[in-house]
N, C-alpha and C positions, 0 to 999 in steps of 0.2 A: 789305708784303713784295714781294709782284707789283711793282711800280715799281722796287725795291731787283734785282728780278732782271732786267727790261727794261734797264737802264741796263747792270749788268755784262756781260750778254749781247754787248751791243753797243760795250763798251770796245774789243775788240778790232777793229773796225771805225775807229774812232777812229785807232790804230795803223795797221791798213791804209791812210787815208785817207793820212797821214803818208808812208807807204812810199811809195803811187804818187806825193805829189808831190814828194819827197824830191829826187829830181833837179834839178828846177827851181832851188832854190835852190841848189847843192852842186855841177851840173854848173862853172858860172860859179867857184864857189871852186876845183875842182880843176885849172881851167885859168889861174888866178892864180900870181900870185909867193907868195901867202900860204902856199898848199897845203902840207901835210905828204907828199902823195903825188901826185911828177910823173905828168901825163895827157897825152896826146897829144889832142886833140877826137875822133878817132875810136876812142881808147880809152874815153871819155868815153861817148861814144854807146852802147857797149856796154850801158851800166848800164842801160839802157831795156830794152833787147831782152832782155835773160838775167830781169829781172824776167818780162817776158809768156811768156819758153820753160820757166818754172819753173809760169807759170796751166796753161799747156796741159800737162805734166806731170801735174800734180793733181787735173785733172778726173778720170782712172781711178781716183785714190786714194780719191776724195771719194767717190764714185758705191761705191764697196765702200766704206769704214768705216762711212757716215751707217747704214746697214743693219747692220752685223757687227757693229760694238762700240756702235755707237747715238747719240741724240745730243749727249749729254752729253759721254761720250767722247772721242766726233770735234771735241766744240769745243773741247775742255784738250788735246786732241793737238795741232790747229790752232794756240792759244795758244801752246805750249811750242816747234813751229817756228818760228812769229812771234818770239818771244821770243830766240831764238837769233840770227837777221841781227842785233838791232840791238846786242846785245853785242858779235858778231864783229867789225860797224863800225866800235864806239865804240876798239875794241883794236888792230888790225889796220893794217898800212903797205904793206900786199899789193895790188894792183891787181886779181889772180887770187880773192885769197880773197874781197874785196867781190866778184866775180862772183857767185859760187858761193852767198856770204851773201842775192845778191838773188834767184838762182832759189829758195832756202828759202823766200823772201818771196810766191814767186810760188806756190809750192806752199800756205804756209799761209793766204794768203790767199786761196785758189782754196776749197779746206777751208773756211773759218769762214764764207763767203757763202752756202753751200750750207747749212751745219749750224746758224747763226745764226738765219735766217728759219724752218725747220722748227721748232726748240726751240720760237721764243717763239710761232708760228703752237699750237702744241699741248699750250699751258701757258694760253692765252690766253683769254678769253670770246669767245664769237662775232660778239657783235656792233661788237668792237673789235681784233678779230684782223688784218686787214687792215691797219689803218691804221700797229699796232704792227708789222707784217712791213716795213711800208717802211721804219721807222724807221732800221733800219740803213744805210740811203744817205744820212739827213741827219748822223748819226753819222763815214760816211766823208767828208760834204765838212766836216764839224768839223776833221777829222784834215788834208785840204788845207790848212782855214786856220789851223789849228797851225801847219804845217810850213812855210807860207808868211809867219808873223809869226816865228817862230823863226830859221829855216833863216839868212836872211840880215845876222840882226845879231848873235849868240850863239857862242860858239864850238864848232867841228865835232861834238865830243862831245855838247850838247845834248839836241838830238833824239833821240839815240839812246837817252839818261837819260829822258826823257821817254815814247816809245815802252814799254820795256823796264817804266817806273814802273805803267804803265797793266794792262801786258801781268798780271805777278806779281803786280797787286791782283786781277785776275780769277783768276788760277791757283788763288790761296788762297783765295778765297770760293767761285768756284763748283764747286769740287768739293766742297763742302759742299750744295748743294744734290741732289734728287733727280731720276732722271732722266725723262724725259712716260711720262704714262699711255698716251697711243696708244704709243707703242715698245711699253712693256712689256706691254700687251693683246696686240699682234702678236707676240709674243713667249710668249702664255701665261704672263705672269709675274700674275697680276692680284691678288692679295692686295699685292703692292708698288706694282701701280698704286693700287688704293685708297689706300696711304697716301702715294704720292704728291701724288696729288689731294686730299687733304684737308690736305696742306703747302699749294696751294695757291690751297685755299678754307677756310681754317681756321675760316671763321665760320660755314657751310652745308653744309649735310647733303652727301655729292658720291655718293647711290646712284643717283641719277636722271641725272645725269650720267656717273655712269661705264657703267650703260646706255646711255645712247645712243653713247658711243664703242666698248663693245663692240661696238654694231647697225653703228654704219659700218665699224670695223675689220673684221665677218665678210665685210660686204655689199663692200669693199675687195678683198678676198681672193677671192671669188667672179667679180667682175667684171673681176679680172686679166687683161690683156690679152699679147698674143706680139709680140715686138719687129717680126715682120716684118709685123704687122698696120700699122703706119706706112706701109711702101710698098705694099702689097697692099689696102688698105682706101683707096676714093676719096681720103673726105672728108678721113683722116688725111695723104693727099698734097696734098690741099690746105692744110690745118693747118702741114703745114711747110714746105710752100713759102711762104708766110705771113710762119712766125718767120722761116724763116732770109732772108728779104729784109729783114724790117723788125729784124732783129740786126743784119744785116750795114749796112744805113745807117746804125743808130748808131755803130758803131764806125769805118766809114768816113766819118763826118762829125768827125775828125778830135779827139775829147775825151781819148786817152790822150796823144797829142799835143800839145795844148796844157797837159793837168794839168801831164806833165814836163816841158816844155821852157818855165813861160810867163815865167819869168825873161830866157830867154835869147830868147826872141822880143821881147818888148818891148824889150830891151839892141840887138837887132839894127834895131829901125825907130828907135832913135834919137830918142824922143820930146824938146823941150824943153817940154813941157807937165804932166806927172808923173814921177816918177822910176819904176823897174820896180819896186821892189821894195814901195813905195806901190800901185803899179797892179795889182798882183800879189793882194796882200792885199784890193782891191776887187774884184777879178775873183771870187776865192774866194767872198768875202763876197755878193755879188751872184745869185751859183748856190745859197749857202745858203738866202738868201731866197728863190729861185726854188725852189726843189725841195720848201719847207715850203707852198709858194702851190699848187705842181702837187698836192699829197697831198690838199689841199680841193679842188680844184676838176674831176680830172679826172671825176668821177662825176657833174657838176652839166654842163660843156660838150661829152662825150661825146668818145671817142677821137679818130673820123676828123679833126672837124673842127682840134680841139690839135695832132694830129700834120702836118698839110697846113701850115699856120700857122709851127710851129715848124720844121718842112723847109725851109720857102721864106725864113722869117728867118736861120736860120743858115745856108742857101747863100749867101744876099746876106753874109754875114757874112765867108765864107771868100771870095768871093769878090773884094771886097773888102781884104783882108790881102791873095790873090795878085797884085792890080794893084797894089798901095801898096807891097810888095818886088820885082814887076816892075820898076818904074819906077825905084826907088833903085839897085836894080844894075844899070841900063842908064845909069846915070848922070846922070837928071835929078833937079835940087834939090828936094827933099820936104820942105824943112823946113817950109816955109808949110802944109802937109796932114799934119805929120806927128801931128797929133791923128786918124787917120784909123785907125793900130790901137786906138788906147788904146777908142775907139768903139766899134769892130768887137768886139774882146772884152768889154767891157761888154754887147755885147746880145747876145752870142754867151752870155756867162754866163747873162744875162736869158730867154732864148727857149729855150735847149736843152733843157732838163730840164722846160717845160711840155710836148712833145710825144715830140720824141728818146728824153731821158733816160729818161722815166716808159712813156708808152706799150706799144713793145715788151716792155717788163717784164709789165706788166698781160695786155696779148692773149695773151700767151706761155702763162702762166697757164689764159687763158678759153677758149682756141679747142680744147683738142683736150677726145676724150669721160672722164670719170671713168674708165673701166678699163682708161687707157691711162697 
């Protein structure tokens, strides 16, 4: 049953993976002759940006539901916006209303990363709790390489059949299920946590366990911390100076950027050596492997060193791609080098998510105190 609820948990992830790279493939159709709906390239662009001002919307949403309605709740909520962009999509000739369908995306997607990881972190055995919280990232680059074997040979509707199919098989199953005992402990619900938790250990007694989640849930509550103890307490100033550097280079190392756009990057270096939409689908595929390789081993080779590593291969990576379209738009002949992105993204895929990808995720987690 546990496996039957790990998988659903993270369908929706799947779909998310989908959404972020949905452009890549679709930006290139909607500036075709094919297109149902004329684009301009810089109305095109948009579809990027309305996605990530719909995340930063839903951060306030996410941070109140996961707590008020809990998190079961917040993930069939999350669902049911998810679920919403991709019908509007698959219907719509509107330029405006796909806006607005991707800031839903960005909202429900912002929602289900937050509520996803808690659920199954607290439905989970302890000594596998961890590995099964990552699981939702190799779940969302499933969803990249969906949307990147799809997007560019199928037609427009597609995807959004796809997405939507995924979304309503979760809607319907998991609100059948019940919602974590830590919520309802916190909650003082605990006659419903027990029978929670014995949904899901149906084979073992769950008294000795729901003891001990009561002992952390009090001891949780006890050690609560005040938000302005983050800037008022040293070590917590150090704590986030911390993430927020080693957040902020993941992000500015350039990976929302190439998810959506790597159709249209590779069409632009002009490779005669693979086609984009071949090289597209290896890129995905390449990150898949990488991110399943990073989950074993970041505990066996220890953060700093993964992260140093993965920093310095993906600068040479990017930096790289900025000489190789330097150069083409100054006018010199690249065809002879022009295996020189198809490269660069290959180990861009390869290297990121050993240190990049994974790491700040993990520290983020480890560095600050329990009652904060």
């Amino acid at each position: 049953m546990l496996k039957l609820i790990y998988m659903l948990t993270n369908l929706m992830a799947v779909s998310d993976g989908m959404t972020v790279g949905w452009t890549s493939p679709m930006i290139p159709y909607f500036l075709s002759e094919k297109s149902h709906i004329k684009m301009t390239k810089h109305e095109a662009e948009w579809l990027e940006t309305w996605l990530l001002i719909g995340s930063i919307c839903g951060l306030p949403v996410t941070i109140y539901f996961v707590d008020k309605i809990g998190r079961k709740k917040s993930l069939l909520l999350s669902s049911f916006i998810l679920l919403l962009p991709w019908i509007i999509i698959a219907l719509t000739n509107k330029i405006q209303v796909i806006y607005g369908a991707r800031v839903l995306s960005g909202i429900g997607g912002d929602m289900a990363f937050v509520a996803a990881p808690m659920y199954i972190a607290e439905i989970a055995d302890q000594k596998i709790r961890g590995f099964l919280s990552s699981i939702i990232y190799l779940m969302m680059l499933t969803g990249v390489l969906t949307i990147y074997c799809v997007g560019p040979f199928l037609p427009f509707y597609v995807p959004s059949v796809i997405g939507a199919t995924l979304l309503l098989v979760e809607l319907i199953v998991f609100s059948l299920l019940p919602e974590t005992p830590y919520y309802l402990i916190f909650n003082d619900r605990i006659e419903e946590a027990k029978r929670s938790l014995q949904k899901f250990r149906p084979h073992r007694s769950v008294d000795k366990e729901l003891s001990e989640i009561t002992e952390a849930v009090e001891r949780q509550k006890s050690e609560k911390g005040r938000p302005q103890d983050i800037i008022f307490v040293k070590s917590n100033r150090k704590a986030m100076l911390i993430m927020t550097v080693l957040n902020a280079a993941q992000q500015l190392s350039s990976i929302n950027v190439i998810l959506m756009n790597m159709h249209t990057i590779l069409e632009s270096a002009g490779s005669v050596y693979i086609g984009s939409s071949m090289a597209a689908i290896m890129f995905a595929a390449f990150m898949f492997i990488a991110a399943i390789a990073a989950s074993f081993s970041i505990d066996k080779f220890g953060r700093k060193k993964l992260l140093i590593i993965s920093s310095i291969l993906t600068g040479i990576c990017l930096l790289s791609l900025a000489i190789y379209f330097n150069l083409k738009n100054t006018g010199y002949d690249v065809l002879s080098i022009s295996w020189i992105p198809i490269v660069s993204v290959m180990i861009y895929a390869s290297v990121f998510k050993f240190g990049l990808g994974m790491v700040p995720i993990v520290i983020t987690a480890e560095i600050f105190a329990s009652k904060n």
